[in-house]
C-alpha positions, 0 to 999 in steps of 0.5 A: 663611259657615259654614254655606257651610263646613259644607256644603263639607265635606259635598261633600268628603267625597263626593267623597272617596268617589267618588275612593276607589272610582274607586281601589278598585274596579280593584285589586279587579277582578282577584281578583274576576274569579278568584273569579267564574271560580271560582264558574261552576266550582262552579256547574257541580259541577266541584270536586265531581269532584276527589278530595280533595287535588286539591279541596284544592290547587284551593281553595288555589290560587285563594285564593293567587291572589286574595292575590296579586292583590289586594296587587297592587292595594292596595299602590299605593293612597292615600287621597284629601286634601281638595285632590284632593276639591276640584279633583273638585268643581271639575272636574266642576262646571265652576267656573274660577278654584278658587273652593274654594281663595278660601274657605279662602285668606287675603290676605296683606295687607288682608285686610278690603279691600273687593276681597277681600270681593268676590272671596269673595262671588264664589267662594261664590255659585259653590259653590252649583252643585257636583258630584261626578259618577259614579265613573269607575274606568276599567276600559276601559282596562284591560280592552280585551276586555271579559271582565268583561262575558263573566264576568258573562253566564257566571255568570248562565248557571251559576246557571240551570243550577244552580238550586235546587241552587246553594247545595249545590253552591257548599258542595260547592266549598269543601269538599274530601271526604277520604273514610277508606280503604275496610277490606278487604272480607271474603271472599265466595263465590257458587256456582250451577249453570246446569242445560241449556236445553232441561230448563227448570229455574232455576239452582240456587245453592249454599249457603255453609256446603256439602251434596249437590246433584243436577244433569242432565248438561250443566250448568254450574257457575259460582263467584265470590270476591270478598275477599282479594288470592290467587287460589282454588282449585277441583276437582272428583273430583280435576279442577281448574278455573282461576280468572280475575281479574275485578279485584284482588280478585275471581275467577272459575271455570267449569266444565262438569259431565260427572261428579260427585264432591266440589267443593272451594273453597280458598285458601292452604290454608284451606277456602272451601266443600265440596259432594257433586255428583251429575250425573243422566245424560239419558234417552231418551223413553219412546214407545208405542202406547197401542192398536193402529194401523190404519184409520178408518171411511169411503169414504177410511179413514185411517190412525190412529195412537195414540200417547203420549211422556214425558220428564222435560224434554219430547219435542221431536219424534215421527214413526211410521216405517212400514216393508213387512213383505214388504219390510224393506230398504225405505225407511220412511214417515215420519208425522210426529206433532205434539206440543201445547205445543210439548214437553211432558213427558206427552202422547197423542193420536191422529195421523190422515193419509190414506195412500191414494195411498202405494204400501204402501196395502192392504198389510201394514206395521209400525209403531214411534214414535221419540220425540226430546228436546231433548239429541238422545236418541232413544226408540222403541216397540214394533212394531205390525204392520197392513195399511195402509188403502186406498180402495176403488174402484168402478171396474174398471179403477181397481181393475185398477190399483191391484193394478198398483200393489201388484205394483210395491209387493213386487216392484218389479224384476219389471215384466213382469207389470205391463206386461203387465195394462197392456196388456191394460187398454188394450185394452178400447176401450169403457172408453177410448172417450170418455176419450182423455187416460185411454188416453194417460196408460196407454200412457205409464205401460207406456212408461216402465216398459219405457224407465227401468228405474231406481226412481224410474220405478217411484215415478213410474208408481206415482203416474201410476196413483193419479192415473189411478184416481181420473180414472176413478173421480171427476170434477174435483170430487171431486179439487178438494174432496178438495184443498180439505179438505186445505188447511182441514184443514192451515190449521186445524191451523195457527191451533189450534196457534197459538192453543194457543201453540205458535210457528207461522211467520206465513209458514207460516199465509199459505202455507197461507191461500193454498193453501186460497184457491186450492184453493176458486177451483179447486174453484168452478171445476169445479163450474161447469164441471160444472154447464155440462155436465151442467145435471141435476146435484144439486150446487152451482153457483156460476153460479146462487149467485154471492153465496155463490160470492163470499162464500166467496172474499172470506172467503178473501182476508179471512182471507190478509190478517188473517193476513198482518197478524199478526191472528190472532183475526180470521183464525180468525173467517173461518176459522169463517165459510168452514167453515160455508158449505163446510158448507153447501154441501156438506151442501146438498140437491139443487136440482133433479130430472131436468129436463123436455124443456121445461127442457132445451130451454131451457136449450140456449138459454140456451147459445146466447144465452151463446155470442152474447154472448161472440162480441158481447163478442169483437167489441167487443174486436177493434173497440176494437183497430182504434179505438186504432189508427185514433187512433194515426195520426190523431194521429201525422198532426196532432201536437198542439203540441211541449211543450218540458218533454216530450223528443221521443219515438216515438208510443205504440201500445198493444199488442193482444192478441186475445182467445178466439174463438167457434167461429162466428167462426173464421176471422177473421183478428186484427188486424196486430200495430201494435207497430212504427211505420212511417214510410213512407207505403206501409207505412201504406197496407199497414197500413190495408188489413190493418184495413180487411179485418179491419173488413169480416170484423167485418162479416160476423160480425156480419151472422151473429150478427144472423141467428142470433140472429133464428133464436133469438129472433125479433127484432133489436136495432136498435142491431146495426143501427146497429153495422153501418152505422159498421162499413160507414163505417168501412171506406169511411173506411180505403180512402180513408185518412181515420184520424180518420173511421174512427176515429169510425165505429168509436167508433159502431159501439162504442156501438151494439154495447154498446146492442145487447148490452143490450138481447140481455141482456134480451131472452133473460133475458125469453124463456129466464129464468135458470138454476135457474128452474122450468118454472111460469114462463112466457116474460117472466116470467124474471128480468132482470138482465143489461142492465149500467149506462149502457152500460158493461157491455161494455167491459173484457176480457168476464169475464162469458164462462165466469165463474162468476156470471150466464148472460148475464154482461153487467157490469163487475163480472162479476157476472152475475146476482146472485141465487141460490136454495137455498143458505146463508141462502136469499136465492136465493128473492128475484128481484133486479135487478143492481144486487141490488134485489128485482124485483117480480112481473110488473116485468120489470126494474122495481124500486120499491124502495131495497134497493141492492146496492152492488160489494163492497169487494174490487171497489172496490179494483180498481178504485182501484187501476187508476185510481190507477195510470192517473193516476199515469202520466198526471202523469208528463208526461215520456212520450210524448204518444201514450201520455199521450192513450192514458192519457187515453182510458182514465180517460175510461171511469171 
């Protein structure tokens, strides 16, 4: 029994436990809960932010309120009695009847009965099963929203943000700052003196203790004091300048200097700082001519100007002003002068500029330079007189007009005389007989002297005459290459100017890219055209150099492109590179002699067999016109199936245009235009009939060309024969009004032109060789290379036609023939094939090799780009079907 009694005394004072905390634990909640609401705070740095007496009455504030909180929940509690500790035990382990009551209870009597012994033994055998069970505070109940749970998942979040830095900041917390007052800052000064931009000087600050400072005119001044709670003083040779607060104790003062004189900083009387200001005024820039002016050496002198200019901040703009020493009141010709660096404060150089087509050239002039800074002070030199130089000319009647010109230069209100030695030029018919633009363009400029009598008649029929001169004197190349090496020119000097530093607007080099890649395509173009009509020239020709030809445009757009993306180093790469084989073409030795009566007579055939292959690709054309058409309506006759995603639309017909006709094919009539789309059956029939004449004038044409080119060599194709058997179904099949047959007459009669042309293409380059052959080479010898690929060669818009780069040009590429002799790298010497494979000796065409020359990238990105947009409009499926089929028949070609 009483080890039983010693072991209830140990369940009883757990149990006492337990009831304690179960009331303990909700009268310490509530300041707990403060405390942790402030812990999340200072977790955060929050209280850190609080001044100090605020920190201080926070700290004080929480603690009040935990006090109060927690009197609040202690004042009520009570320590558990052995009693309640028992009915705990008994409760939670389920004995009935307070078995712990029997062991400490005595019987009132017979307290040795049997009965009682019994029921004591009972109640101990019960004790062995006790329990106290887990606490139970019952804090639900009294916190209904569960914001114990929010405050827990609060301060867990806090102390991941704080981090490692938790303890510093909860320290921070309970600790309040009060910082001691800041002691009044002492009295500072800051003085400096911002000199003008354009001088490029740094700014110039002044000593606290005072001196002489020497300043240019325009700077300014800027003085800040900082210290003290009076507002400062400031003057200048007597002249006050207003401070503004910046804050309470801090001031500021600006002031643009104009003049110099004593700067004086005081407050209340007490003297801040002293200094002697002396204000340099700007000056002009100094200009002059370090030699005389006057003329280069050459067939085209220019004008030469040295020149040199200082300023002690730098010369921003330089121009020489020319002006008439027979007519002073004239306006002067300004010659603008670039400057290297951008504004340098020394230089000198020479300014070059071709001043031939002014008026004044051939006269005497005075010169002077005017030098501008950056202030807008305007320097000039001394006056230099000299004649302007002007070109000579061979030509009589070109040198008849320029001494027109120098009349209308001195005296351009007496215009009789003028207009009388322009009559008398016109009347030598021998100069005027073959150039009847040349008399036209001189009647019109006598014509406009006599009709305006205005000024700027006399500028404008002054620069009608230069243009006529050199008409007479020079062909169109000698313009387009005078062209061309001044766009070069202005180009280089813009990528030296750029790799020199100097700012040049990207725009600027891009125009200029693109105004020498049009000037070389104009210059390729008239040597070209040159070369066709006058076959014994020395010059260069692009038709018999087309890689070189094309090098050089590829270059060009090379070049534009690099600029246009900022890459300048390359574009000055391309720059040298197209320098060098306009070098080589121009310094290039004479291809050939004075050709034999044998090679002239070869090379009219040639002419011939160009003219028949154009007139071919002509025809080709104009029958693929009549194709699109006859499928138009075939197709506008059985629809296909309607798409319900696709709204109905009118039937697509692509538009025609006619292409350049040949001069023996004058007289055919162009297709009916098939813009419109007619309804009604009777304007079909009228439509039909119209091709159907046209198809049998195709015909007719053909039979001619046929015929002639039979005369010239000797032999038909006899797929030109097949091509005018479809063109006859063809025909029968649009009188009868069967569009899908005399649709696919006309897609044979297609096919068979495109083999024909072939097969003309080799034909002639193995009877007439190509351009540039010599005569040692006999007929079947010459090189071939105008047979296109798989038949295609024929298809597109004929650029082999007046093309500069093949006799025959019959390519997709337009090409031609892709070999070239004697220029550049000398790779002319090799025959190719066109695909640029080296031809064998005696190959005829044949080529064993694996050298193959692929179309160049530029090439190839027309081409992408026409399919990509092809397909682009082909996926649009929201079109109509008569243009998506027509979209189709196209990308079918690639």
């Amino acid at each position: 029994m009483d080890s039983l009694l010693r072991g209830l005394r140990r369940w009883r004072a757990l149990a006492r436990a337990v009831l304690l905390f179960e009331r303990l634990w909700p009268a310490l909640w509530p300041p707990l809960g403060v405390a942790g609401l402030f812990l999340c705070a200072a977790l955060l740095d929050l209280p850190a932010l609080l001044p100090g007496w605020p920190h201080a009455i926070l700290l004080a504030g929480v603690a009040l309120a935990m006090a109060a909180l927690g009197w609040h929940g202690f004042r009520r509690l009570r320590l558990p009695d052995n009693p309640e500790a028992d009915r705990r035990l008994e409760r939670e382990s389920g004995l009935r009847h307070r078995p712990l009551t029997v062991l400490a209870d005595r019987p009132a009597v017979a307290a040795d009965s049997a009965l009682w012994r019994a029921h004591v033994a009972r109640a101990a055998a019960q004790v062995g099963r006790l329990r106290v069970g887990l606490p139970r505070p019952g804090l639900a109940a009294r916190d209904r929203r569960a914001l114990r749970g929010g405050l827990l998942v609060g301060l867990l979040a806090c102390l991941v943000i704080a981090g490692a830095d938790a303890p510093a900041r909860i320290g921070r917390a309970l600790t309040p700052g009060f910082a001691p007052a800041a002691a009044a800052p002492a009295t500072q000064v800051q003085a400096w003196i911002t000199p003008p931009a354009y001088t490029g000087l740094a700014p110039l600050f002044l000593r606290p203790e005072g001196g002489a400072v020497s300043v240019p005119a325009g700077a300014h001044l800027t003085v800040n004091v900082t210290g003290g709670s009076a507002r400062p003083a400031l003057s200048l040779a007597g002249r006050a300048a207003p401070f503004k607060a910046l804050d309470d104790a801090s001031f500021q003062a600006e002031l643009d200097l104009t003049e110099g004189g004593r700067l004086a900083l005081s407050r209340r009387g007490e003297a801040l700082g002293a200094w002697d200001v002396t204000v340099v005024a700007d000056q002009a820039p100094v200009v002059s001519f370090p030699e005389p002016p006057g003329a280069t050496a050459g067939r085209v002198p220019q004008t030469r100007l040295p020149w040199q200019a200082s300023h002690a901040y730098g010369v921003v703009g330089l121009q020489a002003e020319l002006r008439l020493r027979d007519r002073p009141d004239a306006p002067p010709l300004v010659v603008p002068i670039p400057l290297p660096g951008g504004a340098p404060k020394s230089a000198r150089g020479v300014r070059q500029q071709d001043l031939t087509p002014n008026p004044w050239a051939g006269l005497p002039v005075t010169a002077h330079l005017v030098g501008r800074d950056a202030a807008g002070l305007v320097g000039t030199s001394a006056e230099a007189g000299f004649t302007l130089p002007e070109r000579q000319f061979v030509h009589p009647v070109a040198r008849a007009l320029m001494a027109v010109r120098k009349m209308l230069t001195l005296k351009p209100d007496e215009r009789d005389a003028a207009i009388h030695e322009l009559d008398m030029l016109s009347g030598l018919a021998e100069v005027w007989r073959d150039n009847t633009a040349g008399f036209l363009n001189l009647r019109a400029i006598a014509a406009l002297l006599r009709r305006d009598p205005s000024l700027p008649a006399v500028e404008e029929a002054q620069g009608r005459m230069w243009r006529l001169a050199l008409q007479l004197e020079e062909g169109a190349t000698e313009r387009t290459a005078r062209a061309l090496e001044q766009a070069r020119q202005a180009l280089r000097e813009a990528l030296d100017a750029e790799k020199r530093g100097e700012h040049v607007d990207r725009a600027e080099i891009e125009r200029r890219t693109r105004a020498l890649q049009e000037a070389l395509q104009r210059h390729l173009q008239a040597l070209a055209e040159q070369a066709r009509r006058n076959p014994e020239t020395d010059q260069f020709d692009p038709r018999a150099h087309p890689l070189d030809a094309r090098d050089m445009e590829k270059l060009a757009e090379q070049m534009r492109e690099a600029a246009r993306e900022g890459r300048m180093d390359e574009a000055r790469d391309k720059m040298a590179a197209l320098e060098k084989m306009l070098d080589a073409m121009k310094n290039a030795p004479p291809q050939r002699g004075r050709m034999t009566e044998s090679e002239r007579k070869r090379a009219a055939q040639r002419q011939q067999g160009q003219q028949q292959m154009n007139a071919l690709q002509d025809m080709i054309q104009r029958q693929g016109g009549l194709l699109d058409h006859a499928q138009g309506r075939a197709e506008a006759e059985n629809p296909p199936p309607p798409d319900p995603r696709r709204p109905l639309a009118r039937p697509f017909t692509p538009p025609y245009t006619p292409p350049f006709t040949p001069p023996f094919t004058r007289g055919l009539a162009p297709p009916p235009d098939p813009s419109g789309q007619h309804a009604a059956e009777a304007q079909d029939q009228q439509q039909r009939g119209g091709e159907q004449r046209v198809q049998q004038a195709l015909r007719r044409v053909l039979g001619e060309l046929m015929q002639r080119y039979g005369d010239l060599t000797g032999q038909v194709p006899p797929n030109l024969g097949d091509a005018d058997a479809a063109m006859r179904d063809a025909a029968q099949a649009l009188a009868q009004g069967r569009d899908a047959a005399a649709a696919g007459a006309q897609q044979r009669a297609i096919e068979a032109l495109q083999k024909g042309g072939q097969a003309m293409g080799q034909q002639m380059a193995q009877q007439f060789g190509q351009p540039g052959e010599g005569e040692g080479e006999q007929p079947g010898e010459g090189q071939q290379g105008q047979d296109g690929q798989d038949g295609q060669g024929m298809q597109g818009n004929g650029r082999g036609r007046g093309q500069p780069g093949g006799q025959y040009g019959w390519s997709n590429n337009g090409r031609g023939n892709p070999w070239d002799q004697g220029f550049g790298d000398r790779r002319g010497q090799q025959r190719l094939d066109p695909l640029g494979r080296p031809l064998r000796e005696g190959a005829a065409g044949r080529n064993d090799g694996g050298d193959v020359r692929v179309p160049d990238q530029m090439e190839e990105a027309r081409t992408r780009a026409i399919q990509e947009e092809l397909r682009r409009r082909g996926a649009e499926r929201s079109r109509p079907q008569p243009e998506l089929d027509y979209i189709d028949r196209l990308l079918r070609q690639y």
